[in-house]
C-alpha positions in Angstrom: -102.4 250.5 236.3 -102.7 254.4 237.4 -101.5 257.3 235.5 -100.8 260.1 237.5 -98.9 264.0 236.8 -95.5 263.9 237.7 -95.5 267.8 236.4 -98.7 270.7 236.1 -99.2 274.3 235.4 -100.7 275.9 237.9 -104.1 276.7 235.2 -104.4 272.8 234.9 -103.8 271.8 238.4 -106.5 274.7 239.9 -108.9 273.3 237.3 -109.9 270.0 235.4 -106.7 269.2 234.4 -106.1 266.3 236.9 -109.2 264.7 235.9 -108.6 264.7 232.4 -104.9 263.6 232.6 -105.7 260.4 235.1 -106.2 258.8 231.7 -104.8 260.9 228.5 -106.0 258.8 226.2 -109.2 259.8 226.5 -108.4 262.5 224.7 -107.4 261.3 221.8 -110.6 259.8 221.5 -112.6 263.6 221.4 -113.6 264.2 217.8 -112.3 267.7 218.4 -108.7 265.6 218.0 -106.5 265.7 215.4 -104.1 262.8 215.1 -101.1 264.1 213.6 -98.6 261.2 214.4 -99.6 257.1 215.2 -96.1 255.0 215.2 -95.5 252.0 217.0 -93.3 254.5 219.7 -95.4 257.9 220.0 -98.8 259.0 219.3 -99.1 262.9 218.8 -102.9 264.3 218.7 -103.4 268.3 218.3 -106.7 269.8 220.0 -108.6 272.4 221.8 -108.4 272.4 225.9 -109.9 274.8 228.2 -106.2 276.2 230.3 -107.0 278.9 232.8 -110.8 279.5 231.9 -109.2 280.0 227.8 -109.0 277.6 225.0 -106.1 276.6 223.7 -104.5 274.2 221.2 -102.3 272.1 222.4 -100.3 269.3 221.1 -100.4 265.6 223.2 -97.9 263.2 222.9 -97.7 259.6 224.1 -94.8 257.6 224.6 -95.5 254.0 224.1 -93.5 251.4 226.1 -92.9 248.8 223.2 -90.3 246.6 224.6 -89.5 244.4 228.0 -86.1 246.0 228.0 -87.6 249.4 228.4 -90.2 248.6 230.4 -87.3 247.6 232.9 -85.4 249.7 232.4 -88.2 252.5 233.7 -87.4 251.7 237.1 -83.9 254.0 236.8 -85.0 255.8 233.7 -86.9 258.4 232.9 -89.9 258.5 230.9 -90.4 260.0 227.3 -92.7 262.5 229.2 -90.2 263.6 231.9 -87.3 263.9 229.4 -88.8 265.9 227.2 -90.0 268.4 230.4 -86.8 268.8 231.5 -85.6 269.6 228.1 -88.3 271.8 227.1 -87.3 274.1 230.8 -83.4 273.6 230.0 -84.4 275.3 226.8 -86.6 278.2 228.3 -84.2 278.8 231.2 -81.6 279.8 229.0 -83.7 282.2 226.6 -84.4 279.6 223.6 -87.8 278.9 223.1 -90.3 275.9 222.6 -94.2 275.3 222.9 -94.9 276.0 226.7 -94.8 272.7 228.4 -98.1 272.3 230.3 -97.8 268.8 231.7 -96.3 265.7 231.8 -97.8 262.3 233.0 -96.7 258.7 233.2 -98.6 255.6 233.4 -97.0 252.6 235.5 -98.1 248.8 236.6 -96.0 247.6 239.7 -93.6 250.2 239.4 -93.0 249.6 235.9 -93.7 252.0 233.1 -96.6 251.5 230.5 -96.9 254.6 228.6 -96.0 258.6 229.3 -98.0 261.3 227.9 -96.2 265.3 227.3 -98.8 267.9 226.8 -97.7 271.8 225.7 -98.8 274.6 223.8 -99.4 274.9 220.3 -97.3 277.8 219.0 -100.1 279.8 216.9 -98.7 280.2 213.3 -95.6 278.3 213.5 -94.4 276.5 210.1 -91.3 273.5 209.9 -88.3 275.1 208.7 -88.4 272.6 205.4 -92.0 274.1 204.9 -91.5 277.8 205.3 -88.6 277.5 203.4 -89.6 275.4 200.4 -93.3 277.4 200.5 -92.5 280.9 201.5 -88.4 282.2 201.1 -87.6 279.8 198.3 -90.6 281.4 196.1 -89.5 285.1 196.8 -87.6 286.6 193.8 -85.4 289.3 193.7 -83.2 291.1 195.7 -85.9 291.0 198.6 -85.7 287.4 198.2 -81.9 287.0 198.4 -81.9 289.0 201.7 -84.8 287.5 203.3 -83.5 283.9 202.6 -79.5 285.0 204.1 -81.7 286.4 206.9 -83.3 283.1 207.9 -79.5 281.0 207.5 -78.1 283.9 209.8 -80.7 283.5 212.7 -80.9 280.0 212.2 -77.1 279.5 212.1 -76.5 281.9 215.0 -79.4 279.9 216.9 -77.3 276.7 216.4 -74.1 278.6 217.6 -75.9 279.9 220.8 -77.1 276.2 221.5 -73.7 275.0 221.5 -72.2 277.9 222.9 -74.2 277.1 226.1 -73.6 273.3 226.2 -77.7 272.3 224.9 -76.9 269.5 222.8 -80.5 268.1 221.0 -80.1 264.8 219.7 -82.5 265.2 216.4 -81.9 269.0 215.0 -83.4 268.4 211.8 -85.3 271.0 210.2 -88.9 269.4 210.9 -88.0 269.9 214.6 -87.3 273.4 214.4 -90.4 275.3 213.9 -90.4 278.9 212.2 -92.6 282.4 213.5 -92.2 284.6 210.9 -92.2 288.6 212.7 -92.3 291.2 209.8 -89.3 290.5 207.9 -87.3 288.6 210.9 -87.9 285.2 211.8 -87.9 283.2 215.7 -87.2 279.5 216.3 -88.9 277.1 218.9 -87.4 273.4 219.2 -89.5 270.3 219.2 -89.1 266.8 219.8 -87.4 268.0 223.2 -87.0 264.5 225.0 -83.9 264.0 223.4 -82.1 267.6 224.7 -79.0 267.3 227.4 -76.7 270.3 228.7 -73.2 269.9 229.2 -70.2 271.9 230.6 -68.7 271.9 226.7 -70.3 270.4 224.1 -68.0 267.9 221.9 -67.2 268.5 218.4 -68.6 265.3 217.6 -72.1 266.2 219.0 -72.1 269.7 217.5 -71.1 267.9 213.9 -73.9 265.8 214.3 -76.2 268.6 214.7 -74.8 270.0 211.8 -75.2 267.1 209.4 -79.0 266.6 210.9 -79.6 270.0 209.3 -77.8 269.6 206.5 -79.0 266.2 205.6 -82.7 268.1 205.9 -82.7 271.2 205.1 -79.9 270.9 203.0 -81.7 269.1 200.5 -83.4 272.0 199.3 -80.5 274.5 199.5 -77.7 275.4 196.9 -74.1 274.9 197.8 -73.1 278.9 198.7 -76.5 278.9 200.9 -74.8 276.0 202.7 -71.5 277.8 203.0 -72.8 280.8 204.5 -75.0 279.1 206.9 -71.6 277.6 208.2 -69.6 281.2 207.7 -71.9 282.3 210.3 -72.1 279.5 212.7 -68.5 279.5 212.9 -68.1 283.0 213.4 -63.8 283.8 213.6 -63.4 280.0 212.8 -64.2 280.5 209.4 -62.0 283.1 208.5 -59.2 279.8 209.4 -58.7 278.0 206.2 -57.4 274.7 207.2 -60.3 275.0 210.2 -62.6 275.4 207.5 -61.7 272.7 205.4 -62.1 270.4 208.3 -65.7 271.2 209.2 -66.8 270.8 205.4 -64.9 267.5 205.1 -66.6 266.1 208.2 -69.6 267.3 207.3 -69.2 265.8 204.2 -67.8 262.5 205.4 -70.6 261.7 208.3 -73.5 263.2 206.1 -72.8 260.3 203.2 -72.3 257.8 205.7 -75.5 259.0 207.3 -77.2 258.5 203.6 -75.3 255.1 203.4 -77.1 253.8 206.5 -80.5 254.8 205.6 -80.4 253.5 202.2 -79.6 250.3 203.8 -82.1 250.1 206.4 -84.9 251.0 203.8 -83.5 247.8 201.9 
């Protein structure tokens, strides 16, 4: 079995990164590692790495190959690792923003995948949107509060909007993969979880519902019902201003979100 970089910065390449990335696993093993994530499909650790003579904290991520049918199915597929490089440079090339992707490395035994490892910056500072929410605009009072939390739905509406608008479609935009930089008193996004992210010449109204219900099944949780309604006022920009257009998004919203509740309820039985 060989692991070998199928994509590295120029910092990594010119330096030790080859040597460390012929096995990745071995850094999981540095007590410097924090495992964040260990699942039966990914392992995520969070450490310091020397990049460019500089350390940095970066996040590692291995895709584990936990089935025959995948493990075939690498010889026309891509990995976890190459997916989610792709995605995270579909992102950057048009203006959104992520954790800068610094490599991406897959493992194979007679051609056949065995596990793929993604490594990228940490993003100094960053909090879920669920956390910074329930912890930070949630807790503010007052008519400073009120603004600051129609500031976040805004941006974070007008982020989904642009997605859309340029055909990014991400398969899991739920609030723990959208991470929050606060700036003063305005607030950026970077995406996470980007193996999952395709671009298309116009996104469907079916995909761009089901983004909306991951959010609002989420985030929604902890948000009142005129929160929810100007999040959508905003996403929908002229649209909203259409009653019977209107009525439509909330009733499929509505519709796909409780059978979305129905499902998980009965896999957890």
């Amino acid at each position: 079995m060989g692991c070998s970089s199928i994509w590295l910065v120029p910092e990594l390449a010119a330096g030790p990164g080859p040597a460390l990335l012929a096995d990745p696993d071995g850094l999981f093993l540095r007590a410097e590692c924090e495992i964040v994530k260990d699942q039966k499909k990914i392992r995520v650790g969070r450490l310091p790495l020397e990049i460019g003579g500089a350390v940095r904290r970066v996040y590692l991520k291995r895709y584990n190959v936990f089935s025959w049918r995948y493990r075939l199915g690498s010889l026309w597929m891509a990995s976890g690792a190459a997916r989610s490089w792709i995605g995270a440079n579909l992102l950057l090339e048009a203006g959104f923003r992520t954790g800068r992707p610094l490599a991406a490395v897959e493992c194979r035994s007679g051609g056949l995948l065995t596990k793929s490892f993604y490594l990228s910056e940490e993003v100094p500072g960053a909090r879920t949107a669920d956390d910074y929410w329930r912890q930070e605009l949630s807790r503010s009072g007052g008519t400073g509060g009120f603004r600051r939390r129609r500031g976040f739905l805004a941006r974070l509406a007008e982020l989904f909007r642009a997605l859309h608008g340029r055909g990014l479609y991400h398969n899991d935009l739920k609030d723990a993969n959208i991470l929050t930089l606060p700036d003063g008193a305005v607030e950026t996004f970077y995406l996470l979880d980007l193996e999952g992210i395709r671009r298309y010449r116009s996104l469907s109204r079916r995909r761009q519902i089901k983004n909306v219900v991951q959010l609002n099944r989420t985030l929604g949780r902890f948000l009142r019902a005129p929160e929810k309604l100007f999040w959508l006022k905003v996403y929908l920009g002229e649209g909203f201003a259409h009653r019977n257009e209107k009525r439509r998004w909330i009733r499929q919203i509505l519709v796909e979100s409780r059978r979305r509740d129905r499902l998980s309820l009965r896999k957890g039985n």
